[in-house]
N, CA, C and O atoms as a GROMACS GRO file, in nm:
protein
  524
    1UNK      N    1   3.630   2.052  -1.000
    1UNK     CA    2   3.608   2.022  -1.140
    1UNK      C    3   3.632   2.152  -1.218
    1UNK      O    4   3.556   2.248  -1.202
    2UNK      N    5   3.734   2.158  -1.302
    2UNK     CA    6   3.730   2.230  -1.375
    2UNK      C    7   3.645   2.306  -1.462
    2UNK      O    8   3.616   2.252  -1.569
    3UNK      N    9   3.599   2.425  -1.437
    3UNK     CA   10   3.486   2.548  -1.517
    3UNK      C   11   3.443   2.464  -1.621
    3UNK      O   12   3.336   2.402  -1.619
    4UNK      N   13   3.515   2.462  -1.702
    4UNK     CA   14   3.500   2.441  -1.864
    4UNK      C   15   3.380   2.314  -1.836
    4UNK      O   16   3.258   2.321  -1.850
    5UNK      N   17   3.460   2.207  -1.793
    5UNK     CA   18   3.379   2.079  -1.816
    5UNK      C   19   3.237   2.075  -1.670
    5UNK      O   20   3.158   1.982  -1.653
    6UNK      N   21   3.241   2.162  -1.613
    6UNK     CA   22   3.139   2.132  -1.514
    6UNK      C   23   3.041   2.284  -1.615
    6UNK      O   24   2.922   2.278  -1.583
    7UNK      N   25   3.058   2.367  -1.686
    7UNK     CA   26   2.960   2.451  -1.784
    7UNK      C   27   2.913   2.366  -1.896
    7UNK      O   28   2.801   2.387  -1.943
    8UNK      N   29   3.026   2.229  -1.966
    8UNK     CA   30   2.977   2.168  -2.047
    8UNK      C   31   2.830   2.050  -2.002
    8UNK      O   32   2.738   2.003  -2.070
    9UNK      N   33   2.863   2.039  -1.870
    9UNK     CA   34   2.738   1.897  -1.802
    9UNK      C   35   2.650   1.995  -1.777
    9UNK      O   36   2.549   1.946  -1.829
   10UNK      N   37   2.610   2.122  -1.725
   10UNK     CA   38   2.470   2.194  -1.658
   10UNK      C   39   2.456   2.264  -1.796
   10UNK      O   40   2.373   2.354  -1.788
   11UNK      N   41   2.510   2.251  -1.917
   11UNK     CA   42   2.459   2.319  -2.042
   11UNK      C   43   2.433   2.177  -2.105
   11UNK      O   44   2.313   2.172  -2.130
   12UNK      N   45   2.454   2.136  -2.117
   12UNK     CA   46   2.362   1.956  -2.131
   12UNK      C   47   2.244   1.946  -2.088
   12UNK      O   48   2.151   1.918  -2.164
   13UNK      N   49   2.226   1.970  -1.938
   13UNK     CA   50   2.112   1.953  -1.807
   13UNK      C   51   2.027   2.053  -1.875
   13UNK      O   52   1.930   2.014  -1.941
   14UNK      N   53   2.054   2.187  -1.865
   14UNK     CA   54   1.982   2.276  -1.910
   14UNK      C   55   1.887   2.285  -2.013
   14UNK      O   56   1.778   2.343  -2.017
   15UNK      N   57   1.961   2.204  -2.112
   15UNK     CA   58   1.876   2.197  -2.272
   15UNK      C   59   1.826   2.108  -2.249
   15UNK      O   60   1.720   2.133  -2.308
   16UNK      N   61   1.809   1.987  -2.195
   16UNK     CA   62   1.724   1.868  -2.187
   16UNK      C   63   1.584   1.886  -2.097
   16UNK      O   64   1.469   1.862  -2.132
   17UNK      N   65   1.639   1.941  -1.957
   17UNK     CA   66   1.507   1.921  -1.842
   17UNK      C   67   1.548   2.089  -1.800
   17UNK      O   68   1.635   2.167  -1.838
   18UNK      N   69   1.440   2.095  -1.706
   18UNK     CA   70   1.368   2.169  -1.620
   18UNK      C   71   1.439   2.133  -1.448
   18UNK      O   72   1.442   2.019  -1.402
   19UNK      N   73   1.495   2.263  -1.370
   19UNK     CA   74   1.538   2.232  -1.283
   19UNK      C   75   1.410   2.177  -1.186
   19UNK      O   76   1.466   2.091  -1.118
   20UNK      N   77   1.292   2.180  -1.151
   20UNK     CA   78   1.189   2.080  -1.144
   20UNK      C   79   1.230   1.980  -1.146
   20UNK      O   80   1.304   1.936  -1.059
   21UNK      N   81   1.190   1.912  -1.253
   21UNK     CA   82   1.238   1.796  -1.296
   21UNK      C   83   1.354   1.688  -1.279
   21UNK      O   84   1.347   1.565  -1.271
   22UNK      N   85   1.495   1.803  -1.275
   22UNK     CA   86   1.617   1.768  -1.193
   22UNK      C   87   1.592   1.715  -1.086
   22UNK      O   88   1.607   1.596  -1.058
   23UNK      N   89   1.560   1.785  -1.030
   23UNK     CA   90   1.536   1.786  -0.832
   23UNK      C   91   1.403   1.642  -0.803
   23UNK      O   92   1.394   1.563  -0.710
   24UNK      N   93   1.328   1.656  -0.910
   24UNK     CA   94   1.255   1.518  -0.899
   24UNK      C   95   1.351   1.369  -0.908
   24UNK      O   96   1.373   1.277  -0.829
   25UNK      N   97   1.396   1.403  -1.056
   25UNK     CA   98   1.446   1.281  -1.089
   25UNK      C   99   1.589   1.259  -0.975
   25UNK      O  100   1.630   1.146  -1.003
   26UNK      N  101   1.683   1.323  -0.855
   26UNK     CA  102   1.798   1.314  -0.795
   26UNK      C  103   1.688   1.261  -0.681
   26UNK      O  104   1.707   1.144  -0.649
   27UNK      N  105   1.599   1.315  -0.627
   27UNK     CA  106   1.538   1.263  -0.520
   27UNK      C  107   1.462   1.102  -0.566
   27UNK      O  108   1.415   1.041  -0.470
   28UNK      N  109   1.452   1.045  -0.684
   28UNK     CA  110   1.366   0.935  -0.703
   28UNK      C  111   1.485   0.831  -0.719
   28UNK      O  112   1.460   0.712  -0.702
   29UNK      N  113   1.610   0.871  -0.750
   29UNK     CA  114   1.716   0.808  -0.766
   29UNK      C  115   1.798   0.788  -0.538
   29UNK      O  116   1.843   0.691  -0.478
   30UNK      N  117   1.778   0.908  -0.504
   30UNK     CA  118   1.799   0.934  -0.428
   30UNK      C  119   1.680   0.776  -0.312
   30UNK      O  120   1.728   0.681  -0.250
   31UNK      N  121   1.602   0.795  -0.320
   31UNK     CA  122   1.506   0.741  -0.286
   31UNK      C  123   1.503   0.573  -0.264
   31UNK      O  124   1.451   0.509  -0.172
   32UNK      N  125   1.585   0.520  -0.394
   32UNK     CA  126   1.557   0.414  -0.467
   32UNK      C  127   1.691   0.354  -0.390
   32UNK      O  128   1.706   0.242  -0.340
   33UNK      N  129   1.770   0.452  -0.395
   33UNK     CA  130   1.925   0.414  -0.381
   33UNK      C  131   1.907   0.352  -0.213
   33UNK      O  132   1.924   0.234  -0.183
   34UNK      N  133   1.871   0.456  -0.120
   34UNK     CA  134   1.853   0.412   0.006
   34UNK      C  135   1.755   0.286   0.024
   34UNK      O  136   1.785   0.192   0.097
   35UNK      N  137   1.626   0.291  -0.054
   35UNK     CA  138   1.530   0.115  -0.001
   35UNK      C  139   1.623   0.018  -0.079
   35UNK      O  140   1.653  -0.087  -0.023
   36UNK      N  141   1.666   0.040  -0.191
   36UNK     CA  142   1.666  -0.102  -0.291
   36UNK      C  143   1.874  -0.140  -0.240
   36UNK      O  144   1.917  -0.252  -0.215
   37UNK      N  145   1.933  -0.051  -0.239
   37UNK     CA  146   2.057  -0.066  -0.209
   37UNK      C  147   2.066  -0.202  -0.085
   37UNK      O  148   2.106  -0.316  -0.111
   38UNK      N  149   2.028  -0.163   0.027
   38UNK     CA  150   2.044  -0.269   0.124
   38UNK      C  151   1.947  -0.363   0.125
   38UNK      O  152   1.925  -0.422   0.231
   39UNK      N  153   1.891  -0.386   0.036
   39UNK     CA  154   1.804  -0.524  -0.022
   39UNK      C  155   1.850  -0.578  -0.108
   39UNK      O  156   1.814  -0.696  -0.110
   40UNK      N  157   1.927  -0.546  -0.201
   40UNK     CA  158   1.935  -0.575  -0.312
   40UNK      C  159   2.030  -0.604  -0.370
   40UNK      O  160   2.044  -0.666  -0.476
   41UNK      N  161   2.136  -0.537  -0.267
   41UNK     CA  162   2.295  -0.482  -0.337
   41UNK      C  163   2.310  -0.402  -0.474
   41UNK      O  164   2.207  -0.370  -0.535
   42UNK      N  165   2.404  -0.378  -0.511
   42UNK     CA  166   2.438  -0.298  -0.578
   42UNK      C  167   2.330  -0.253  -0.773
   42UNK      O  168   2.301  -0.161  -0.850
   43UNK      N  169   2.310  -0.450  -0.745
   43UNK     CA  170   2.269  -0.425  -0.898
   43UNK      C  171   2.110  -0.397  -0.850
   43UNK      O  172   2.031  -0.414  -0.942
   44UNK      N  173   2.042  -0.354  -0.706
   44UNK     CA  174   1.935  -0.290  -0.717
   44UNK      C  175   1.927  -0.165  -0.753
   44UNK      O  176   1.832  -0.103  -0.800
   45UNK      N  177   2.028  -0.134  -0.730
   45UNK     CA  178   2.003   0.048  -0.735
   45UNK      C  179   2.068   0.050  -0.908
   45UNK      O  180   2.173  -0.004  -0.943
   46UNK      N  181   1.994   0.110  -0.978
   46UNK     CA  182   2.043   0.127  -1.118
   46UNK      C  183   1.908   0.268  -1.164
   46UNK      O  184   1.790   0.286  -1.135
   47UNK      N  185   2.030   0.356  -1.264
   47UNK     CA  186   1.976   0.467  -1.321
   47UNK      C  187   1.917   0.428  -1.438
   47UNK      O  188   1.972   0.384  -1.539
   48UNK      N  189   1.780   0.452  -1.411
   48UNK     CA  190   1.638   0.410  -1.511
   48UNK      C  191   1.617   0.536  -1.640
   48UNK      O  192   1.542   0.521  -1.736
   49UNK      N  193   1.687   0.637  -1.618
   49UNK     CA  194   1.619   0.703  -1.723
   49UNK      C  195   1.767   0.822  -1.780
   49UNK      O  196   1.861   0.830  -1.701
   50UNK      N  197   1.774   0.880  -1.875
   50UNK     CA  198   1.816   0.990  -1.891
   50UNK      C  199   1.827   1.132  -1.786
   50UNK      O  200   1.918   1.207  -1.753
   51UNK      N  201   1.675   1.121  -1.755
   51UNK     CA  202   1.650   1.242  -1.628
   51UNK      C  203   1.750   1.200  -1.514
   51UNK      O  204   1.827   1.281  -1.463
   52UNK      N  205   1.741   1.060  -1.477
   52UNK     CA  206   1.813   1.012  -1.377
   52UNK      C  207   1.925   1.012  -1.350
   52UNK      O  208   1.962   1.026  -1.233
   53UNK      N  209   2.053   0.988  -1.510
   53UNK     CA  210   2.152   1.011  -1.511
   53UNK      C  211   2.250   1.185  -1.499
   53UNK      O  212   2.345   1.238  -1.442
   54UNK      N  213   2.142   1.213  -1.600
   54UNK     CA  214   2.192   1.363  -1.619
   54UNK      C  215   2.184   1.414  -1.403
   54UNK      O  216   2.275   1.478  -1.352
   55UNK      N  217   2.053   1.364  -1.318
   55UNK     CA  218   2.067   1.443  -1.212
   55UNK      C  219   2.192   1.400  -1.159
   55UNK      O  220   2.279   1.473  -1.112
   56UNK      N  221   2.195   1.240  -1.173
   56UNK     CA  222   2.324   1.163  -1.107
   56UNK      C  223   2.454   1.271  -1.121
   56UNK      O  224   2.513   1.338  -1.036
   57UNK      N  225   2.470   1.257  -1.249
   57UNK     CA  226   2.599   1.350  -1.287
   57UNK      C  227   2.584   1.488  -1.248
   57UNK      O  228   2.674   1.557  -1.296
   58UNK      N  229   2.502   1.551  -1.178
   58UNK     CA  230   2.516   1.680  -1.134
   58UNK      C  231   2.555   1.676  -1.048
   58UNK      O  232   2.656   1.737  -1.012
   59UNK      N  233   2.455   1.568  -0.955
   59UNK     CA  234   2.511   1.573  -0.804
   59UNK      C  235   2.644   1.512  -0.748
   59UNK      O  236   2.705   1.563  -0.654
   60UNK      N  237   2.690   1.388  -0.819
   60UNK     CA  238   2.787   1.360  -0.817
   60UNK      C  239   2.937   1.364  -0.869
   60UNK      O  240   3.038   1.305  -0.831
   61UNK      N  241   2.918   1.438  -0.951
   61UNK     CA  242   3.045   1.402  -1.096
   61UNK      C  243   3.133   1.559  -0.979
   61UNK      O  244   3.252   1.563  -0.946
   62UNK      N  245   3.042   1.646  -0.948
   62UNK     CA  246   3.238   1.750  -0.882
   62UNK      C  247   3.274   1.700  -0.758
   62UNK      O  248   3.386   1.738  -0.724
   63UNK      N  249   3.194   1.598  -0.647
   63UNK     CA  250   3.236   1.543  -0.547
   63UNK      C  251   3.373   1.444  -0.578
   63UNK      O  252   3.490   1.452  -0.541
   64UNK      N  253   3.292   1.340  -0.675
   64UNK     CA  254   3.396   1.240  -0.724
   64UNK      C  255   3.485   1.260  -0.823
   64UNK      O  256   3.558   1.165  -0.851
   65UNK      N  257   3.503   1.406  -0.911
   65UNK     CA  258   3.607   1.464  -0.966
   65UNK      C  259   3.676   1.488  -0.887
   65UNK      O  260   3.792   1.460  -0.919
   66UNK      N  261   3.660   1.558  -0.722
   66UNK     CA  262   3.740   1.616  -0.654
   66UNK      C  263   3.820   1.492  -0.596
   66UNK      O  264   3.930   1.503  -0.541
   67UNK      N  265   3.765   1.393  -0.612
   67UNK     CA  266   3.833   1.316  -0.514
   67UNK      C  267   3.948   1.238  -0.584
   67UNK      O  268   4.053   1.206  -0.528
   68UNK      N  269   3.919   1.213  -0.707
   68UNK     CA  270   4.005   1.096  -0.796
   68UNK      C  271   4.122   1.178  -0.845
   68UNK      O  272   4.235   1.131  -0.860
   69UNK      N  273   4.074   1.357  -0.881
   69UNK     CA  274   4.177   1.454  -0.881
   69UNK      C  275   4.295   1.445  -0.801
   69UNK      O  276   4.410   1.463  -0.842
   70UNK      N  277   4.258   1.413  -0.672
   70UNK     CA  278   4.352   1.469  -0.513
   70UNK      C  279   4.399   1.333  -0.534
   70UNK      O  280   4.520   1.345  -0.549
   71UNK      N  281   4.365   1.201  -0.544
   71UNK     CA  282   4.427   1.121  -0.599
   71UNK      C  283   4.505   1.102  -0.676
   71UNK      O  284   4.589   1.028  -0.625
   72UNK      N  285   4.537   1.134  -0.808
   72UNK     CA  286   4.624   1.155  -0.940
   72UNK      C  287   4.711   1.252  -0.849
   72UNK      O  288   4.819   1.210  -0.809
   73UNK      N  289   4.670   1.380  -0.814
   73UNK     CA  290   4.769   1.465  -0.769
   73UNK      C  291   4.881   1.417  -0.656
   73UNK      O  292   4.979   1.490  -0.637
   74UNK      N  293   4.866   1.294  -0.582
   74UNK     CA  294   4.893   1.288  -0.484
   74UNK      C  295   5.001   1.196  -0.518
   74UNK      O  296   5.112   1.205  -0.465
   75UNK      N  297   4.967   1.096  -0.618
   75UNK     CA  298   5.033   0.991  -0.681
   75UNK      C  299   5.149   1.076  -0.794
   75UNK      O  300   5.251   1.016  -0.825
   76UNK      N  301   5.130   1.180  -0.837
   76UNK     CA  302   5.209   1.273  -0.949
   76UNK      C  303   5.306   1.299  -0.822
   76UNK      O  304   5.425   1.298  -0.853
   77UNK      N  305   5.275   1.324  -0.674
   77UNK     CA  306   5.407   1.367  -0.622
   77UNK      C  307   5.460   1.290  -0.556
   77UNK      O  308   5.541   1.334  -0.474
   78UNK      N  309   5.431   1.129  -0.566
   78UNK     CA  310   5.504   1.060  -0.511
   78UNK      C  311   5.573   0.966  -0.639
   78UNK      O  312   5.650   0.875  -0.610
   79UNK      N  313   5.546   0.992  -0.755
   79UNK     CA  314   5.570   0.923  -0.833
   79UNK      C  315   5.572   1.020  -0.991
   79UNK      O  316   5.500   1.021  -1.091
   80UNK      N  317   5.704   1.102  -0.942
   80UNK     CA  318   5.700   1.178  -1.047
   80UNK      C  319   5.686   1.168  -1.189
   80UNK      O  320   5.619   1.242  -1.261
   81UNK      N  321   5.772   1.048  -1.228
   81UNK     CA  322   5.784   0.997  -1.350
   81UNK      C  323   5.722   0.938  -1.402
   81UNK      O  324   5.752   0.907  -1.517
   82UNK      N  325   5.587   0.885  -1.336
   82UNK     CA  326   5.486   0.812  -1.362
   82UNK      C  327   5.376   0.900  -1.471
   82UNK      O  328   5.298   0.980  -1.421
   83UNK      N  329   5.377   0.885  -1.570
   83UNK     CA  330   5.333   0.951  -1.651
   83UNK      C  331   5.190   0.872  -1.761
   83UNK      O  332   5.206   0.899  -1.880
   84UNK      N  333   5.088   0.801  -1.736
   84UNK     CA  334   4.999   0.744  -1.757
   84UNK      C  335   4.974   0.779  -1.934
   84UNK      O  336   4.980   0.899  -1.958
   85UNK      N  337   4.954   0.711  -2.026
   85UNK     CA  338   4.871   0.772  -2.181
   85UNK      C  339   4.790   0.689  -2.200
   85UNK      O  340   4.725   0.697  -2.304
   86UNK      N  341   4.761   0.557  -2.089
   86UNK     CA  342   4.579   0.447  -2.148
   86UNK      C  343   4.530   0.488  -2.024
   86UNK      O  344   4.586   0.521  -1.920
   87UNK      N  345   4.390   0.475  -2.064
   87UNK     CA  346   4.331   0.470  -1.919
   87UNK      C  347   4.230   0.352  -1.963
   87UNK      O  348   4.185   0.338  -2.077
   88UNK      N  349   4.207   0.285  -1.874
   88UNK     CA  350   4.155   0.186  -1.850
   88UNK      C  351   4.011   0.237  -1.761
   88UNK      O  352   4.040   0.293  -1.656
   89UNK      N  353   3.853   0.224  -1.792
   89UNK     CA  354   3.815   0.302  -1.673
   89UNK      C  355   3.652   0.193  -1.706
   89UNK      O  356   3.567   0.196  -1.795
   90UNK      N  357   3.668   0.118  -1.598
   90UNK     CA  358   3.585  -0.011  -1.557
   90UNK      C  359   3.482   0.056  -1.470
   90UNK      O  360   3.529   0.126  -1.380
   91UNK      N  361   3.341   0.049  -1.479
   91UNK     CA  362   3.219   0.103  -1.392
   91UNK      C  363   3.291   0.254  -1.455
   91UNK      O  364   3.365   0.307  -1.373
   92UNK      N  365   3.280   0.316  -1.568
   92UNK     CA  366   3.302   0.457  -1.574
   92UNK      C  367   3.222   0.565  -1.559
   92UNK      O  368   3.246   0.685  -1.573
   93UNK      N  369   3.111   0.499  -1.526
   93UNK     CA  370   2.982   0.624  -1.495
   93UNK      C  371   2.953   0.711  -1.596
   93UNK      O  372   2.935   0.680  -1.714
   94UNK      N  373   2.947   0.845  -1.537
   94UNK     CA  374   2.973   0.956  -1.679
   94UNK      C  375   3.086   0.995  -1.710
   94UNK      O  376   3.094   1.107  -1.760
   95UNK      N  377   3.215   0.912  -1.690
   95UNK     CA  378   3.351   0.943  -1.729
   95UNK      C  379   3.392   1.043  -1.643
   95UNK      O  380   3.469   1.125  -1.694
   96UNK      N  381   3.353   1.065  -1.482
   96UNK     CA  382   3.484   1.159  -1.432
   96UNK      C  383   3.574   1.144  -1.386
   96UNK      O  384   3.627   1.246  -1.340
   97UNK      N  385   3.639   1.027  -1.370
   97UNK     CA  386   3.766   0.944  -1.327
   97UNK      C  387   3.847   0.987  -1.414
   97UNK      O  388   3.947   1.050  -1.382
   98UNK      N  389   3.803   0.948  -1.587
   98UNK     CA  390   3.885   0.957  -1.707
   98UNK      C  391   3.878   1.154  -1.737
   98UNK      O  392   3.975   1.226  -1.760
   99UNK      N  393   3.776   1.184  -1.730
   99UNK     CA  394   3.776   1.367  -1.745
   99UNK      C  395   3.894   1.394  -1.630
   99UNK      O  396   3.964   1.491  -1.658
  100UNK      N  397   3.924   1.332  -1.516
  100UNK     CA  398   3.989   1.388  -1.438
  100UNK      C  399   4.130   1.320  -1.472
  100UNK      O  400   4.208   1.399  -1.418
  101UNK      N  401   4.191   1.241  -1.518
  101UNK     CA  402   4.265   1.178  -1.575
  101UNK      C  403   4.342   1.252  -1.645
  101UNK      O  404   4.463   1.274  -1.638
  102UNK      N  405   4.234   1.299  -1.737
  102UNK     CA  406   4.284   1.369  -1.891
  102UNK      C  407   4.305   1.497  -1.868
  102UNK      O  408   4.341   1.549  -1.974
  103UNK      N  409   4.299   1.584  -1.770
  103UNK     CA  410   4.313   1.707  -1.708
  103UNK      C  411   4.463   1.703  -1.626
  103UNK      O  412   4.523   1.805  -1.590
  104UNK      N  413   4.495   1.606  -1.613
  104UNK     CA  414   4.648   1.578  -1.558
  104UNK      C  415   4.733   1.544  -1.617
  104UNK      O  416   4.843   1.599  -1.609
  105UNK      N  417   4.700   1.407  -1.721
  105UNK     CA  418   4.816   1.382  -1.831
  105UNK      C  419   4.792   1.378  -1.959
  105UNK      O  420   4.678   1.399  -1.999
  106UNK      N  421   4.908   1.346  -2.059
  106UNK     CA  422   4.858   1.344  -2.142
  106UNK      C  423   4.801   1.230  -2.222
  106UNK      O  424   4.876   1.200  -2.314
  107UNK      N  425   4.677   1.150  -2.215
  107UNK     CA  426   4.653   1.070  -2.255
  107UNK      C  427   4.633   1.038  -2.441
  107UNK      O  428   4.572   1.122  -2.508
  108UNK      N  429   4.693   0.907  -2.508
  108UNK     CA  430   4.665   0.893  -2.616
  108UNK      C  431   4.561   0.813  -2.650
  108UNK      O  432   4.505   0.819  -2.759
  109UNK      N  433   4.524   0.716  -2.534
  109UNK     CA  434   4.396   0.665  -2.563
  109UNK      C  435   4.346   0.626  -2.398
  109UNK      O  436   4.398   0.621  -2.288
  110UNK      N  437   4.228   0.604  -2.451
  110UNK     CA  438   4.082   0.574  -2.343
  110UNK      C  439   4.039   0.454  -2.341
  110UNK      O  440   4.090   0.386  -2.429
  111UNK      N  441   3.981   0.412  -2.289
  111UNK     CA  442   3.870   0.269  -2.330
  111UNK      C  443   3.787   0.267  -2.203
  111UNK      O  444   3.835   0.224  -2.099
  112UNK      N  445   3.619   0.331  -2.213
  112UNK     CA  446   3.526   0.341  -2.073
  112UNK      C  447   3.430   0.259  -2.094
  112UNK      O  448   3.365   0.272  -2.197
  113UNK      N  449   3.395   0.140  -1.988
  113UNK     CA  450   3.334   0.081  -1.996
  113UNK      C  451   3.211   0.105  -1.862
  113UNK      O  452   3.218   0.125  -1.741
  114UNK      N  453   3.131   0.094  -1.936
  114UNK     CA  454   2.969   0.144  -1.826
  114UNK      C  455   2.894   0.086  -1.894
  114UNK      O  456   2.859   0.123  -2.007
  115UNK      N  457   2.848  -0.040  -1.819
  115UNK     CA  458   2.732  -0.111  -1.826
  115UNK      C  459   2.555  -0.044  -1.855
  115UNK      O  460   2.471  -0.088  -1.934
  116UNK      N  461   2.541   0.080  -1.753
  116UNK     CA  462   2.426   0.162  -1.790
  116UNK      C  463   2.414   0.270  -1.892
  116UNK      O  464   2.478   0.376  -1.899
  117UNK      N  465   2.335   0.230  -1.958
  117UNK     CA  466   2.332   0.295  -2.095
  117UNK      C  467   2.285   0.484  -2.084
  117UNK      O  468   2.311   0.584  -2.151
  118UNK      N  469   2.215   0.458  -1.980
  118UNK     CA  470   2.198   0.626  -1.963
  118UNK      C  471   2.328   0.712  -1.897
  118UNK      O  472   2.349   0.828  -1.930
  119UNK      N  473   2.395   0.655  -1.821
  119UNK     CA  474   2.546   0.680  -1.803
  119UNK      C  475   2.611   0.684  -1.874
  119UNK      O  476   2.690   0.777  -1.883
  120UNK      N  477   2.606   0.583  -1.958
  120UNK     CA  478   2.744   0.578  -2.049
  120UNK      C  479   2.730   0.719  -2.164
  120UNK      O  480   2.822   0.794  -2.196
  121UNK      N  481   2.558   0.728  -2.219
  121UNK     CA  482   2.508   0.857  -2.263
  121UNK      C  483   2.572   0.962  -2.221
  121UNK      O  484   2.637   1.031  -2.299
  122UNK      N  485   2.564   0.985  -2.103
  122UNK     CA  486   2.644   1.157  -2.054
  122UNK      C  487   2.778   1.134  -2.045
  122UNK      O  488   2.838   1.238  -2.020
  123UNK      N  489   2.823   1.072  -2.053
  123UNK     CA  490   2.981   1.017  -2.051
  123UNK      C  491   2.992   1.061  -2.145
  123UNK      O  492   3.050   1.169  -2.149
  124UNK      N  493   2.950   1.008  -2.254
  124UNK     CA  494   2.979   1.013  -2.403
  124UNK      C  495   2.996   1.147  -2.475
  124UNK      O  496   3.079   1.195  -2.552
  125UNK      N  497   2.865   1.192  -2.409
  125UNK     CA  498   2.863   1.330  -2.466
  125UNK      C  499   2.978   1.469  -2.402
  125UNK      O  500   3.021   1.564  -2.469
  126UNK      N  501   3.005   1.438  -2.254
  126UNK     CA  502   3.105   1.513  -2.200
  126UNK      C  503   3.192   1.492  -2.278
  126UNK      O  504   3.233   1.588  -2.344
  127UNK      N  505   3.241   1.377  -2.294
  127UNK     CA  506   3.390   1.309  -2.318
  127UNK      C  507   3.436   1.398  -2.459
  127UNK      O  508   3.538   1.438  -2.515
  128UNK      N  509   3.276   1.400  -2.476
  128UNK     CA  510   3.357   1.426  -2.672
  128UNK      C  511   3.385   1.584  -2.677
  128UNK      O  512   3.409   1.643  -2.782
  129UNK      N  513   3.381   1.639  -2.564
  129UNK     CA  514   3.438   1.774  -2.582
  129UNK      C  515   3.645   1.785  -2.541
  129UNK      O  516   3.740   1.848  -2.586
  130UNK      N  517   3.624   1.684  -2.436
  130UNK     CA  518   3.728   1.689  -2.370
  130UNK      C  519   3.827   1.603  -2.370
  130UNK      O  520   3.918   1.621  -2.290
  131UNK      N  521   3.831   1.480  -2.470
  131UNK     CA  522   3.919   1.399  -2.508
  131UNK      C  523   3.935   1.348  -2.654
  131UNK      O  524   4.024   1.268  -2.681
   0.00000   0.00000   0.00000
């Protein structure tokens, strides 16, 4: 994940909570994800709070940047001319599919759809630096 946008999410984190607090709210999410997931399926496990999302997006957003990155990159060299400007981005979380997107081409428009409102929150707020 690129400096810029991984200083813009832990200067977010920073002003809101307490690394305490972080480490609470990733382990209660953490927690929830393992009992309620295989009971429940998918729509058990859901991020309940702000604290929850912001940890979500710490712990997850440079794993799954790295990955959707090496993806785009991989597809740019098999498909040179393929040059993307909508993105379409369904379950968008905190937008790092589309942050990673927009770091490769040049996009003219977006459209992110995320059902959880505390997600779609840090999405929102990344996004508006970087698109």
């Amino acid at each position: 994940m690129p400096f810029a946008i991984r200083s813009a999410l832990e200067g977010r984190i920073t002003d809101k909570m307490s690394i305490p607090a972080l480490v609470a709210a990733a382990e209660s999410v953490s927690r929830r994800y393992r009992r309620e997931e295989a009971r429940e399926g998918p729509q058990g496990f859901q991020i309940r709070s702000q604290e929850e999302a912001l940890s979500y997006a710490v712990a997850r957003m440079p794993a799954t940047y790295a990955a959707v990155a090496r993806v785009l990159a991989e597809l740019r060299r098999v498909l040179p001319d393929f040059s993307p400007q909508n993105v379409l981005d369904m379950g968008a979380g905190p937008a790092t599919a589309t942050l990673a997107a927009s770091q490769l081409y040049d996009l003219v428009s977006c459209c992110l759809v995320e059902p959880n409102a505390f997600l779609r929150a840090v999405g929102q707020e990344v996004t508006t630096e970087f698109l």
